[in-house]
N, C-alpha and C positions, 0 to 999 in steps of 0.2 A: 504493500500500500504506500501510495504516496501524499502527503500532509502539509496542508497549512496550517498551521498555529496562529491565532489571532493573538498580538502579544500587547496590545495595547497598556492593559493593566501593569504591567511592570516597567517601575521607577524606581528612584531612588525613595529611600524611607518604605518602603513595601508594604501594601496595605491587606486586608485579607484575601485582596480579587485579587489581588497584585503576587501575594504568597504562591494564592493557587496556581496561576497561570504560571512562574516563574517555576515550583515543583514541577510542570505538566513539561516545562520545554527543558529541562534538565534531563528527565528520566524518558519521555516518550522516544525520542531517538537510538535509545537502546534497547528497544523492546524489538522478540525478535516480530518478524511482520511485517514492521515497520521498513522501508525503503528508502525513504529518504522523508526527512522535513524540513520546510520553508515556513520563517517568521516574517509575519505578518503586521506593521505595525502603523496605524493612523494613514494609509494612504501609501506605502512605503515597503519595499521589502531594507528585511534587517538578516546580516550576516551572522552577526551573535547574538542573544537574547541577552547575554552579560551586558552587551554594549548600551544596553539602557536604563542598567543601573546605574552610569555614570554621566547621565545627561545633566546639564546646566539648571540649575534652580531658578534661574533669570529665565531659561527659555520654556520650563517648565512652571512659573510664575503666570508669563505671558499669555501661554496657551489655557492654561483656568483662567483667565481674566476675558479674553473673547469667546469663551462656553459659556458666558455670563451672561451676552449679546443677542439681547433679541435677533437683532439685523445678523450677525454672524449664523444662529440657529438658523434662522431663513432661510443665508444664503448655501449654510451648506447641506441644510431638507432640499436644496432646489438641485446642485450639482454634485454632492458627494456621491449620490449612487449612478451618475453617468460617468465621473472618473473611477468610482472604483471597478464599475463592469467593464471597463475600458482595460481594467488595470489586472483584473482577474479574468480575461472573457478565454486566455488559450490554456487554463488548467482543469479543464473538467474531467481530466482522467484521475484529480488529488481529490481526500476529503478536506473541507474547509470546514474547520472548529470555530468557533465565536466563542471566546472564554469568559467574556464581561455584556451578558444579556443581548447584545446586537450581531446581526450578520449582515453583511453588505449582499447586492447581489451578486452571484456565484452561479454559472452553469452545471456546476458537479455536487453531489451529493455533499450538506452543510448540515453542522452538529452546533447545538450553542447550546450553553451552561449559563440556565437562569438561576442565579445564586436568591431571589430573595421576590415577592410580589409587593412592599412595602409602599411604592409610591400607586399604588391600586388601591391597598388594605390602608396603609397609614400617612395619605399625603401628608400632612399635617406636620411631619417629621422631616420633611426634605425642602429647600429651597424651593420656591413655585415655577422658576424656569426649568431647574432638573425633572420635576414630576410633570411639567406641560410635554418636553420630551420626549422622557421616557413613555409615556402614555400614547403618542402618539406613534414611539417606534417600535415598543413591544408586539406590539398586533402584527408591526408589517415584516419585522423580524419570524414569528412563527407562522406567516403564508411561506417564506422563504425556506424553513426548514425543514430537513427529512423525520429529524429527531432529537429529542432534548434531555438535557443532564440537568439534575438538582443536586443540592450539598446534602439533601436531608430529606426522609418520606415523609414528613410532613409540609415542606415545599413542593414536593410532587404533588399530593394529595390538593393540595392548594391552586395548584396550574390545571389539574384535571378537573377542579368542580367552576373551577372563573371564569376559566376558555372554553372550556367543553372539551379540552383534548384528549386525543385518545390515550388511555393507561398504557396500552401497547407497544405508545411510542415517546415515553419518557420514564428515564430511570433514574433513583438516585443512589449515589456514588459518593460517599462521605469521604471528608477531609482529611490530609492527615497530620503526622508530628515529627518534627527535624530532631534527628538528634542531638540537637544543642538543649534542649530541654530535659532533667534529668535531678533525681535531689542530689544537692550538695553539702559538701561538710561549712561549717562556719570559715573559715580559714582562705576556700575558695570563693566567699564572695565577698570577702573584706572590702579589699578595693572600691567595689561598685557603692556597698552598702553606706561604706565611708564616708565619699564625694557626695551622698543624699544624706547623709547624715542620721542614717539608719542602724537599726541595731538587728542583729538577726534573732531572728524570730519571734520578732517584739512587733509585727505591725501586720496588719490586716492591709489586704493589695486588692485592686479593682484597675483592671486594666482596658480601659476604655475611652475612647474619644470624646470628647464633653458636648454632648448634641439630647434632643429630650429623644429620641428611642430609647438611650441607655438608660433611663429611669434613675441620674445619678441625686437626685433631687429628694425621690423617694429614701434611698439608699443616705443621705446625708441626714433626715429626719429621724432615721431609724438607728443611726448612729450617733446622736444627740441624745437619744433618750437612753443609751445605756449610761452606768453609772459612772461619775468623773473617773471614779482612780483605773477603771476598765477603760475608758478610753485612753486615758494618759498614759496608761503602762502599753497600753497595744494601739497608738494610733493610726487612723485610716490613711492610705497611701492611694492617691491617683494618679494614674501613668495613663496620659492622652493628650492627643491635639486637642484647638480650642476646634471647637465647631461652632457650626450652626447653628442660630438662635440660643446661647448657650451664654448669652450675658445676666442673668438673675442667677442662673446656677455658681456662675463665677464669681459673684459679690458674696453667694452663701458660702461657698468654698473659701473666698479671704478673711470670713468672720470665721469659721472652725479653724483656719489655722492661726488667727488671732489669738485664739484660744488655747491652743497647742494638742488638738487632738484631732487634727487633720493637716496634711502634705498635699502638696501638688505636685508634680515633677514635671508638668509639659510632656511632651516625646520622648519616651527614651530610645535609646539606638538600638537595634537590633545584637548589637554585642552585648551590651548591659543588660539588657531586659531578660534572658533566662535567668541570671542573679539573681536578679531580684525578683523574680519568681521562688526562685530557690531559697533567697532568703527570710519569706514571709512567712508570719503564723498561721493564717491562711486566706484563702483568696472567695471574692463575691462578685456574684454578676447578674443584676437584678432586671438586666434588659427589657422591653417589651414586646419586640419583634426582632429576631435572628432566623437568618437560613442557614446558621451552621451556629457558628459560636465558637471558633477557633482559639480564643483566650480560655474558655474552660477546659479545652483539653490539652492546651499549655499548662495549666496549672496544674492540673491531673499527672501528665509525666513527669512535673516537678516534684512529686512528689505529697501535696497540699489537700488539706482540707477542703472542701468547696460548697458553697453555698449558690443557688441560682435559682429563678425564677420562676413559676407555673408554664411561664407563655413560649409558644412557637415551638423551636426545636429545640431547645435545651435539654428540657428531659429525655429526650428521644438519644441524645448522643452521649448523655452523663450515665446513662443505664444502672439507673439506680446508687447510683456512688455518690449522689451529689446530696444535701439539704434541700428540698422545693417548696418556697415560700409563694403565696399570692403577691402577684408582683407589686403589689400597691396597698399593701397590708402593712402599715408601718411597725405595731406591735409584734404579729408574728417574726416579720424581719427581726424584730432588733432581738426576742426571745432568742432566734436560730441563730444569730451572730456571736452572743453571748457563749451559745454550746456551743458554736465551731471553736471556741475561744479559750472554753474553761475547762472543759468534759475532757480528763486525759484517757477517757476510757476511750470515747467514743471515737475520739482524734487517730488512737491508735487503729481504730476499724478504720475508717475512713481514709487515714493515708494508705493501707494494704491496699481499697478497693479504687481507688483513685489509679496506682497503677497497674492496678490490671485489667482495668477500663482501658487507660491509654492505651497500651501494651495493643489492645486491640488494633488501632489505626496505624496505618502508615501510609506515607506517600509512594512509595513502589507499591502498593497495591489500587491505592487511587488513580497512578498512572497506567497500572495492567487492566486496569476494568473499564478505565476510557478506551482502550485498544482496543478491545475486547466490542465495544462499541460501534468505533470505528467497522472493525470488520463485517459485522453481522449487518450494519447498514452495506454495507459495498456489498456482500454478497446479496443481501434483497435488491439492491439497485438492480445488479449486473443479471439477475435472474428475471424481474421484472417484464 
């Protein structure tokens, strides 16, 4: 078989679309079957997929600032799909993957991975130009496609009752975990813990971009009402960009650390961040809509306790290992925060099944099952 890879999603700072996509063009190329692949990126073909981990933050600043653009959207709903069928119109003997919810048009058989239906289910949550968008190009994206990938059966279950799509022709293929993630001794994450001014295994972690899906709002509430010397001894640690509509959450966030029983960290770098995974007491993620949820099963292989939310797919991927609070339950939160906290009993069950949850995932099987995809579409094509 021969493959394009849609690589758009991968940049520098790697986001979860960005992870996936970047595990998929790593490992797909060595899968046997596989013939050859071709990266795929914004209009462009790309010789290494590495190569765009190391694009300009200026030019990568620029390009989010005209996705902004009405007039820019316009113009390129009006010509991006006559350049890109221009651009792709003599590979129809390749499958064409869409990794980040869009397919251009393609003559040959085209696969895309709808990671999440959130700007359907929860506009509310996204910028109004990204959800005018995406609304308008998901529909024309699934005329285009043969068959579709989800992170999670509950994202499947979710495109088959909203579109009407057939079962038969979407499957989902969960995410997996990089071996950077793993528990560590104290000793090993000094460093990192240091520079933040951490103590190990003294702080509860939430590792999430500050936007209201991630219900960090809920989660600060519920962390307030446990008791001072609990907070003080174990304070809450957020590791994420600013986001979206995320200026009330941010003033509540300078008043807790005001206080001394909340951190912010901003971003942390993909070298730091299993650290301090590894070096937390344990880790919450109170989210309100995920199609995957890739920070709990980071925490998982670190080792950690885990707390997460009723909603979308989280329990579907935590399989019983995790705490599951009503997402918007401040009490019960902050009750299960406490036992993730205190309970040595329970802490020590919880780290065992935490990694042999993870244990389950991996990225060479996520990469074999997309293959595996790949193929069984070309053979229905080619039989057709």
């Amino acid at each position: 078989m021969k493959v394009i890879l849609s690589v758009n999603a991968i940049k520098p700072s790697l986001s979860g679309i960005g992870r996936y996509t970047w595990e998929l063009a790593k490992r797909i190329p060595t899968i046997q079957g596989v013939k050859s692949v071709r990266f795929f990126s914004n209009g462009r073909w790309v010789n290494k997929a590495s190569s765009l981990l190391e694009q300009s933050s200026v030019k990568l600043a620029v390009r989010q600032r005209l996705i902004r653009s009405p007039l820019v959207v316009a113009a390129y709903r009006c010509l991006s799909p006559l350049l890109l069928r221009q651009r792709l119109r003599n590979y129809s003997d390749h499958i064409y993957h869409g990794t980040s919810f869009l397919l251009p048009p393609f003559p040959g058989p085209a696969i895309v991975t709808i990671h999440d239906l959130s700007v359907f289910r929860y506009p509310q949550f996204h910028p109004p130009e990204r959800v005018s968008f995406m609304q308008r190009e998901i529909p024309i994206t699934l005329a285009r496609a043969n068959f579709l990938i989800t992170d999670s059966e509950f994202i499947r279950q979710e495109i088959i009752e909203f579109f009407g799509w057939p079962a038969d022709k979407v499957r989902a293929i969960p995410l997996g975990i990089t071996q950077d993630y793993y528990p560590r001794r104290m000793e090993e994450t000094v460093n990192v813990l240091r520079k933040f001014g951490l103590e190990f295994s003294a702080y509860t972690l939430c590792v999430a971009t500050i936007e209201p899906r991630k219900n960090i709002g809920t989660l600060l509430s519920a962390y307030e009402a446990l008791p001072q010397a609990l907070r003080n001894r174990y304070p809450l640690v957020l590791a994420g960009g600013y986001g979206w509509r995320s200026e009330a959450i941010h003033r509540r966030i300078e008043h807790g650390q005001r206080q001394g029983w909340l951190r912010y960290l901003g971003y942390v770098s993909e070298a730091e961040l299993p650290k301090l995974f590894s070096g937390a007491r344990g880790f919450v993620y109170p989210s309100l809509y995920e199609g995957f949820g890739l920070p709990v099963l980071e925490a998982m292989a670190s080792g950690l306790p885990v707390l997460i939310s009723n909603r979308t797919s989280l329990p579907e991927i935590a399989l019983g290992a995790a705490l599951i609070v009503e997402a918007e339950d401040v009490q019960s939160m902050t009750e299960n925060i406490r036992l993730l906290l205190e309970d040595d009993r329970w802490r020590e069950t919880a780290i065992r099944r935490s990694l042999e949850v993870a244990a389950q995932y991996s990225w060479e099987t996520t990469a074999r099952k997309t293959v595996e995809i790949y193929s069984s579409v070309n053979k229905i094509l080619s039989n057709g």
